[in-house]
C-alpha positions as CSV (number, residue, x, y, z in Angstrom):
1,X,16.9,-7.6,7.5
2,X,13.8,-5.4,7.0
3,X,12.1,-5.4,3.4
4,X,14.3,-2.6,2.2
5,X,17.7,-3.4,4.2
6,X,20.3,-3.9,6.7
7,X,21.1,-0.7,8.8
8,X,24.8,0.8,8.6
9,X,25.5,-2.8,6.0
10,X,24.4,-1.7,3.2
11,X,25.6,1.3,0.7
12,X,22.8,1.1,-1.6
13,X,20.6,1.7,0.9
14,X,22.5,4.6,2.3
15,X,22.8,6.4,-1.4
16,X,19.0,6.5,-1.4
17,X,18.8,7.7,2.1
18,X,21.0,10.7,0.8
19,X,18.8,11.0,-1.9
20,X,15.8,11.3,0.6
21,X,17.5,13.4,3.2
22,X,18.4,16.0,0.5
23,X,14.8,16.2,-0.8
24,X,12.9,16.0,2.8
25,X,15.2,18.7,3.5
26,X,14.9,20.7,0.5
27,X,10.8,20.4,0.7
28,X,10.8,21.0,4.7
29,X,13.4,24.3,3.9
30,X,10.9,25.9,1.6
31,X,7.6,25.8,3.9
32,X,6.9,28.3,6.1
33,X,6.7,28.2,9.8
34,X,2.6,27.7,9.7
35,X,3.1,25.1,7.3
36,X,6.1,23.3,8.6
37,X,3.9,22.3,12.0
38,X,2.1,20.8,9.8
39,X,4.4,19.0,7.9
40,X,6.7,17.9,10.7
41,X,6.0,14.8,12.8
42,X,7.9,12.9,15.5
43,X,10.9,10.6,15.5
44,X,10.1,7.2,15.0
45,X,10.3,4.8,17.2
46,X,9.1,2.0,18.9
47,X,6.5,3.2,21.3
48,X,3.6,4.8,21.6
49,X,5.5,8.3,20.7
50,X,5.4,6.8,17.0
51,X,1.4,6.3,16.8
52,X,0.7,8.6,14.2
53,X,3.5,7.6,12.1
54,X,2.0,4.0,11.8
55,X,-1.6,5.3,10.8
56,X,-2.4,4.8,7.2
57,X,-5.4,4.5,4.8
58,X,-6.4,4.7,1.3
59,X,-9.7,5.8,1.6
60,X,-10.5,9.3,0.7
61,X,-9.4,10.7,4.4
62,X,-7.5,13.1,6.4
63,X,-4.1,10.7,6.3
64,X,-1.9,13.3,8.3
65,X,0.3,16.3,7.0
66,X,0.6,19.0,4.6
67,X,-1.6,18.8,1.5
68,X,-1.1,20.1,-2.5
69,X,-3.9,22.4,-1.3
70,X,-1.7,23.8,1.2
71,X,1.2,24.9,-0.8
72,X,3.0,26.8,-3.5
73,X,3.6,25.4,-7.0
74,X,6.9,25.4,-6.1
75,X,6.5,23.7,-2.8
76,X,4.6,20.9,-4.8
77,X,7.5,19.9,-6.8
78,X,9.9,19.8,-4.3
79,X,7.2,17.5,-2.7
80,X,6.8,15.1,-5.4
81,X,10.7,15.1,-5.3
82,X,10.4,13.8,-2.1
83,X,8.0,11.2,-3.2
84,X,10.1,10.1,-6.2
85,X,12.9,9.7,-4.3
86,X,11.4,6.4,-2.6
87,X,9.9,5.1,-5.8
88,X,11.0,3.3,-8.9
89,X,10.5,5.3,-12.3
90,X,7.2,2.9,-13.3
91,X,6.0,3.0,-9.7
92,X,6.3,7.2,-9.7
93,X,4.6,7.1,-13.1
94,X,1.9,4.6,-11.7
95,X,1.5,7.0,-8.4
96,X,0.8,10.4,-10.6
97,X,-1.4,8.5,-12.9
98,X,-3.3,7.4,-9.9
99,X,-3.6,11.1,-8.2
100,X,-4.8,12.1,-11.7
101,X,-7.6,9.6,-11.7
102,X,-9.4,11.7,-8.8
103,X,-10.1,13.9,-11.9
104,X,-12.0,11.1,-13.9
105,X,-13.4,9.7,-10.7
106,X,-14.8,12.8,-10.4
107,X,-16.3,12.8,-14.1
108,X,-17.8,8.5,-13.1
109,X,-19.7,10.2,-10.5
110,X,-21.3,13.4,-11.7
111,X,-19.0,16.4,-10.5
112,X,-20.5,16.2,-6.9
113,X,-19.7,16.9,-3.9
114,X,-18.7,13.8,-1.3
115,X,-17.4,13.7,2.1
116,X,-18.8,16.4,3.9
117,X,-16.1,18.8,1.7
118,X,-16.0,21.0,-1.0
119,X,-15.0,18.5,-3.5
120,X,-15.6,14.7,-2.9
121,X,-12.8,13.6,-5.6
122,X,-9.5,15.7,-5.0
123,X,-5.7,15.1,-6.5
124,X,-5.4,17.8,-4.0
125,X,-6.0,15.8,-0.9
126,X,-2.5,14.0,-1.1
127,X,-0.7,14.5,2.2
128,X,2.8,14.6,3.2
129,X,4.7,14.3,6.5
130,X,8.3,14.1,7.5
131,X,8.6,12.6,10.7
132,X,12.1,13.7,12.4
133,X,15.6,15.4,10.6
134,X,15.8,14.6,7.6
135,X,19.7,13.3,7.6
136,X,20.4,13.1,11.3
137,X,21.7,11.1,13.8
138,X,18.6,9.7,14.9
139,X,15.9,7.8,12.9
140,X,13.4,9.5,10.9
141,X,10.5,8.7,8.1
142,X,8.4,10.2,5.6
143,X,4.7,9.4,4.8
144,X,2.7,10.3,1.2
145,X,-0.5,9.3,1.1
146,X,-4.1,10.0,-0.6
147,X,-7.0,8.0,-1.9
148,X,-5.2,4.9,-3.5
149,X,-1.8,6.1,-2.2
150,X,0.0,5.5,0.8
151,X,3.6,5.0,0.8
152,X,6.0,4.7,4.3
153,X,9.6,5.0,4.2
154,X,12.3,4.7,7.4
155,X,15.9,5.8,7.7
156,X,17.9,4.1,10.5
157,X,21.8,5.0,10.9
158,X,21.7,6.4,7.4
159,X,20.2,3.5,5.7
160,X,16.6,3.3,3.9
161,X,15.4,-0.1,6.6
162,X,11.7,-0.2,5.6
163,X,9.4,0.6,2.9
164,X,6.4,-0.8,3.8
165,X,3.1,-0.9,4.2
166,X,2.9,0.0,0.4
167,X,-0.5,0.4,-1.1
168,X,-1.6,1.4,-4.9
169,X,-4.9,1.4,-5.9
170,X,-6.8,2.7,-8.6
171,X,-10.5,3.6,-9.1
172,X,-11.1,3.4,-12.2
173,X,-9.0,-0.1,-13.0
174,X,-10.2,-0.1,-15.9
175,X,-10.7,4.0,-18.2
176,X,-11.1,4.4,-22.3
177,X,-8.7,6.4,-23.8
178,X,-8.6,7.9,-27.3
179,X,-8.3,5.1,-30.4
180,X,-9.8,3.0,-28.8
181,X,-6.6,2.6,-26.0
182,X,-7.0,1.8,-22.5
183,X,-5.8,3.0,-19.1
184,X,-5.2,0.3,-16.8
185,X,-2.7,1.6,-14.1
186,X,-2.3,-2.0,-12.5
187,X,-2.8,-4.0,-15.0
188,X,0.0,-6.5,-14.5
189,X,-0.7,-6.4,-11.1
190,X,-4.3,-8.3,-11.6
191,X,-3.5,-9.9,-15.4
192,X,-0.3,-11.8,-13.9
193,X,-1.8,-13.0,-10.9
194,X,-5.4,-14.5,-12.7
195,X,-2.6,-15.8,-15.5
196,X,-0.8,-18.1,-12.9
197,X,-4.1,-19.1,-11.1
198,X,-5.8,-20.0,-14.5
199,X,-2.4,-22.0,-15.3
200,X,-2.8,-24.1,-12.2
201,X,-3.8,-27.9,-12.6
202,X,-6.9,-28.8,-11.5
203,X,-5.9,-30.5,-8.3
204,X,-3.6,-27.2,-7.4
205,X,-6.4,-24.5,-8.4
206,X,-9.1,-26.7,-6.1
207,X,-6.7,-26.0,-3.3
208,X,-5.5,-22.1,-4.4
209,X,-8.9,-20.8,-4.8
210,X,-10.3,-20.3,-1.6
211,X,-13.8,-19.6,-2.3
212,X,-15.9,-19.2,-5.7
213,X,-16.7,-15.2,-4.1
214,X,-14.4,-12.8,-3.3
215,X,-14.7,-10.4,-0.2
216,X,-15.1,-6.7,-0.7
217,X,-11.6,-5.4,0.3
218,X,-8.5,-6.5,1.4
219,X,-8.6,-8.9,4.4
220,X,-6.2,-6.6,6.3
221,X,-7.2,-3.6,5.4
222,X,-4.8,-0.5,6.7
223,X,-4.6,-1.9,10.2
224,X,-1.3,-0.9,12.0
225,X,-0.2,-4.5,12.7
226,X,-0.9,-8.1,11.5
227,X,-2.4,-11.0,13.7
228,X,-4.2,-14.1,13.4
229,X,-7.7,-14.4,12.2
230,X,-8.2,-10.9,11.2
231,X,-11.1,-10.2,8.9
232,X,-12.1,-7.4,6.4
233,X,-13.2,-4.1,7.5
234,X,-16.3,-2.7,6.5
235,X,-15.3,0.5,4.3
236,X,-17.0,3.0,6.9
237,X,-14.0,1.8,9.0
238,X,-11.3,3.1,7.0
239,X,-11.2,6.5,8.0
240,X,-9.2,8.9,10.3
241,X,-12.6,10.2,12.1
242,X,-15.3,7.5,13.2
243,X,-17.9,9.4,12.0
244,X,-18.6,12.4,9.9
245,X,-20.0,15.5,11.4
246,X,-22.4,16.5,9.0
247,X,-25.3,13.2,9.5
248,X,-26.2,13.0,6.2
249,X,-23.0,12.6,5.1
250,X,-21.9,9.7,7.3
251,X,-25.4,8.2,6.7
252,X,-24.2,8.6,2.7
253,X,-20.8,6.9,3.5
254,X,-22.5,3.9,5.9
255,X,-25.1,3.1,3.1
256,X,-22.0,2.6,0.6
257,X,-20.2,0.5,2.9
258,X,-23.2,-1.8,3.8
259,X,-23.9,-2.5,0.2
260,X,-20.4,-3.1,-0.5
261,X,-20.8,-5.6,2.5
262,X,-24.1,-7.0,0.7
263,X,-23.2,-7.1,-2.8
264,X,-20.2,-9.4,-1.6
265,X,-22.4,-11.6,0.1
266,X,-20.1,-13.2,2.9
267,X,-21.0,-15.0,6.3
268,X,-19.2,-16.1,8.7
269,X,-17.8,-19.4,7.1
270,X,-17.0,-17.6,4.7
271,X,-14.8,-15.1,6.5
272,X,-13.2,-17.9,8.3
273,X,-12.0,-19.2,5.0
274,X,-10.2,-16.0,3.9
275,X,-9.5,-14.2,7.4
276,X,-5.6,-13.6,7.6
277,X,-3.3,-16.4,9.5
278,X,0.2,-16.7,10.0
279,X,0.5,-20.1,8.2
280,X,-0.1,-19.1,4.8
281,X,-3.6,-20.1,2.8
282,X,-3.6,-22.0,-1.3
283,X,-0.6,-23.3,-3.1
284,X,3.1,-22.8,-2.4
285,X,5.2,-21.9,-5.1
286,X,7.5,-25.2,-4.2
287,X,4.4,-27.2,-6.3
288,X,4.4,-24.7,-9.4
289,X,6.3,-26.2,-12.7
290,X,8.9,-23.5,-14.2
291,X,6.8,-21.5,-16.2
292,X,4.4,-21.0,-13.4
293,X,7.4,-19.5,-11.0
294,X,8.4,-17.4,-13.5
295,X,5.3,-15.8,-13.6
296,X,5.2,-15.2,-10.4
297,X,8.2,-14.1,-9.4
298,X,6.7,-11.5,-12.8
299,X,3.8,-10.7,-10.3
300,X,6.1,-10.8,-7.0
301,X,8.0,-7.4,-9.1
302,X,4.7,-5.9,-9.5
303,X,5.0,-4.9,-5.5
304,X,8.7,-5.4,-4.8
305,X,9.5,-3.2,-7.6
306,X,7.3,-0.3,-6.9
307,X,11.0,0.7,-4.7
308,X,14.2,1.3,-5.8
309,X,15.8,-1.7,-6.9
310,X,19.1,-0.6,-4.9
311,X,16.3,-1.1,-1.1
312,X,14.3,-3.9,-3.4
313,X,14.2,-7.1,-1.7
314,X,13.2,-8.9,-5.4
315,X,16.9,-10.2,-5.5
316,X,15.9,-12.4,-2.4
317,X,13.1,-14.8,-4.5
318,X,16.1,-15.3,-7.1
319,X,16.9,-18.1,-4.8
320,X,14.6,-21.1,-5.3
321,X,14.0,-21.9,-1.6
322,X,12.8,-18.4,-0.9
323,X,10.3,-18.7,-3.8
324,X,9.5,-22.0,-2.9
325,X,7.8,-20.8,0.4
326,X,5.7,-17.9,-0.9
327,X,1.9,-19.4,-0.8
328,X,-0.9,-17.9,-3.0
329,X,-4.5,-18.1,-2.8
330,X,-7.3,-16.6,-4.7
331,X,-11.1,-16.2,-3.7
332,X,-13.7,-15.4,-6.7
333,X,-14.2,-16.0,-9.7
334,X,-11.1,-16.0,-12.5
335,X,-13.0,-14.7,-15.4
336,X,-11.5,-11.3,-16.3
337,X,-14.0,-8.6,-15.2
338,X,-15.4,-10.5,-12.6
339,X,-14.7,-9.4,-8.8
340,X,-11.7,-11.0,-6.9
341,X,-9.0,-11.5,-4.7
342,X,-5.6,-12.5,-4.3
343,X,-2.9,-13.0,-1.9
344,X,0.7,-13.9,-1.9
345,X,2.0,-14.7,1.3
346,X,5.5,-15.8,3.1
347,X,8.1,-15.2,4.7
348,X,8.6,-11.5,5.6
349,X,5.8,-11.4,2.6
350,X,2.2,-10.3,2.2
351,X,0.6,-8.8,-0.7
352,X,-3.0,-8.8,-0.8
353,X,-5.4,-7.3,-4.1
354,X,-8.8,-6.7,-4.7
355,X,-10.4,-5.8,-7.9
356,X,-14.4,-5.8,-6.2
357,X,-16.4,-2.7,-6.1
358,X,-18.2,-0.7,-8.5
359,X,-18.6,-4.0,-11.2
360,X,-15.2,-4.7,-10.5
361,X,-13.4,-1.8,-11.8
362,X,-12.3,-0.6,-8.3
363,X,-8.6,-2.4,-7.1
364,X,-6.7,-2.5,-4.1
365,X,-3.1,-3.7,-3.8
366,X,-0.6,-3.6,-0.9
367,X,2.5,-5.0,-0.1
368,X,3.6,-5.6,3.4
369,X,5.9,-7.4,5.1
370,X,4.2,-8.7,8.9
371,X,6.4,-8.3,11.8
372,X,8.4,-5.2,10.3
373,X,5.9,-2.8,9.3
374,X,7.3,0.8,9.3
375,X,11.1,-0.9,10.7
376,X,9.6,-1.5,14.1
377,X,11.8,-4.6,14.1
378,X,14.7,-1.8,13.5
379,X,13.7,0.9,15.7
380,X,13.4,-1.9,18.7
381,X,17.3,-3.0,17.6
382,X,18.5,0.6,17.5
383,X,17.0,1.4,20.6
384,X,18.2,-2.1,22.3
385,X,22.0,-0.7,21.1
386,X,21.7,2.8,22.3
387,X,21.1,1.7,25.8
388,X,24.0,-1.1,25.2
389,X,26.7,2.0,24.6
390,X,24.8,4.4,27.2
């Protein structure tokens, strides 16, 4: 069983697959020949024929497909279709408000231009791919991503099987609104998680909180694949291209990343105590009293429920052994507005935040599950079968 579902088992899956199908379908249908090259990638699989498919970022980049830019008003809407269709009404709600902070980003840092490109901070720059037909026989995906954005979604022998990675973030966290209101996209995402830490007994939070600093991203970053003793990314490093082609521009991007690197002040030790293993880091949830599990099975539906709830593994930590074995850890301070870190790890279970950069009013959130990233563990099955009935 992938994070979503089982292939072929599982008619709640399949209904959203339809759902899918008949949008990708729809949105592919309206483009035009130009654009549809664009647009169309390869069938997944589990090779290297699948490469681009299992590329994704959330920095301001080129993340592969057809943008707004690129299309009709119409053609938009029948994209974010597309895009709904994979997401639960607060997580669709969460996603636009997140493409519309581009906009006030855009205010934070003067109205300039960024990124070797017209304009630096774009809710234009969201890119969508289908990758196969939409509805076949064989497998096939769909990838929407954009700064803060990057969702992944697989559909084996009619069945949604994987909906992960999954990243939000949101820059700013933290934006006034009129009468004195606030905009705080993932709020619950970093209020829940400092809650249960701060709840913790002394002897539990000594072992939960990893380090009194936090790193500067997330300790995994948008690498394709998980393994042991993986360590942050400097932020020059999360992008399509290596470098810029205009110098000054990648001399603009390295100086950010290096005083990102600087202001969180880590060395080696350091990134030993945080760098990603298999055997999960801090407290497992087995040692939390009642009120402490509830909460986080609270912060668990934060990621799990970004989905629909019909390909929403949630209803797995209903069971007390399975939320006995999720771990979390934390690294930083637990003050609210000071940078930090979490993760959440199990399993078939990581989720990893940040709240860091720019005075700590910058987050990162993803959920992934290691091993089955983008259904590999589904694709290798389907195509073990295929040559089985050849």
């Amino acid at each position: 069983m992938t994070g979503a579902g089982t292939p072929g088992g599982d008619g709640a899956a399949r209904e959203v697959a339809r759902r899918m199908a008949e949008a990708a379908s729809a949105w592919l249908d309206g483009l035009d020949p130009a654009q549809r090259r664009v647009a169309a990638g390869a069938v997944p699989a589990d090779d290297g024929s699948d490469a681009e498919r299992r590329r994704w970022f959330y920095t301001p980049t080129d993340h592969g497909g057809l943008t707004f830019h690129e299309q009709r008003p119409a053609q938009q809407r029948a994209a974010m279709r597309l895009v709904a269709s994979g997401l639960s009404t607060p997580a669709y709600v969460t996603v636009a408000t997140i493409i519309g902070l581009e906009n006030v980003l855009d205010q934070v840092e003067g109205f300039v231009t960024r990124f070797d490109r017209e304009r630096g901070r774009d809710p234009g720059l969201y890119y969508l791919r289908v990758f196969g037909e939409p509805g076949g026989s064989d497998p096939w995906a769909w990838r929407f991503g954009g700064h803060h954005v990057s969702l992944s979604n697989l559909v084996v022998d009619g069945a949604v099987v994987a909906t992960t990675p999954c990243f939000l973030g949101a820059d700013p966290a933290t934006s006034p609104l009129l009468g004195g209101g606030v905009n705080r996209p993932l709020a619950r995402v970093e209020d829940a998680a400092r809650d249960l830490v701060r709840s913790l007994r002394p002897e539990l939070a000594s072992r939960a909180v990893l380090l009194p600093r936090a790193p500067s991203d997330l300790v995994t970053a948008n690498r394709t694949t998980l393994a042991e003793g993986q360590r942050v990314i400097p932020l020059a490093g999360i992008w399509r291209d290596e470098r810029f082609p205009d110098p000054v521009e990648q001399e603009k991007l390295q100086g950010l990343s290096d005083r990102i690197d600087e202001a969180a002040g880590y060395g080696d030790t350091d990134h030993a105590a945080v760098e990603y293993t298999t055997a999960p880091k801090g407290v497992a949830a087995a040692e939390l009293d009642a009120e402490q599990r509830e909460l986080l099975r609270v912060l668990l539906g934060t990621y799990l429920d970004r989905v629909p709830p019909e390909v929403s593994p949630a209803r797995r930590y209903d069971d007390e052994a399975a939320l006995d074995a999720v771990h979390v850890a934390w690294a930083g301070s637990t003050a609210p507005g000071d940078p930090h870190y979490y993760r959440l790890q199990g399993p078939r279970l990581l989720v990893e935040w940040d709240n860091t950069q720019r005075g700590a009013n910058h987050a990162h959130s993803v959920w992934r599950d290691p091993g089955a990233d983008f259904g590999l563990d589904v694709l290798a099955r389907h195509r073990t079968a295929l040559h089985r009935g050849a």
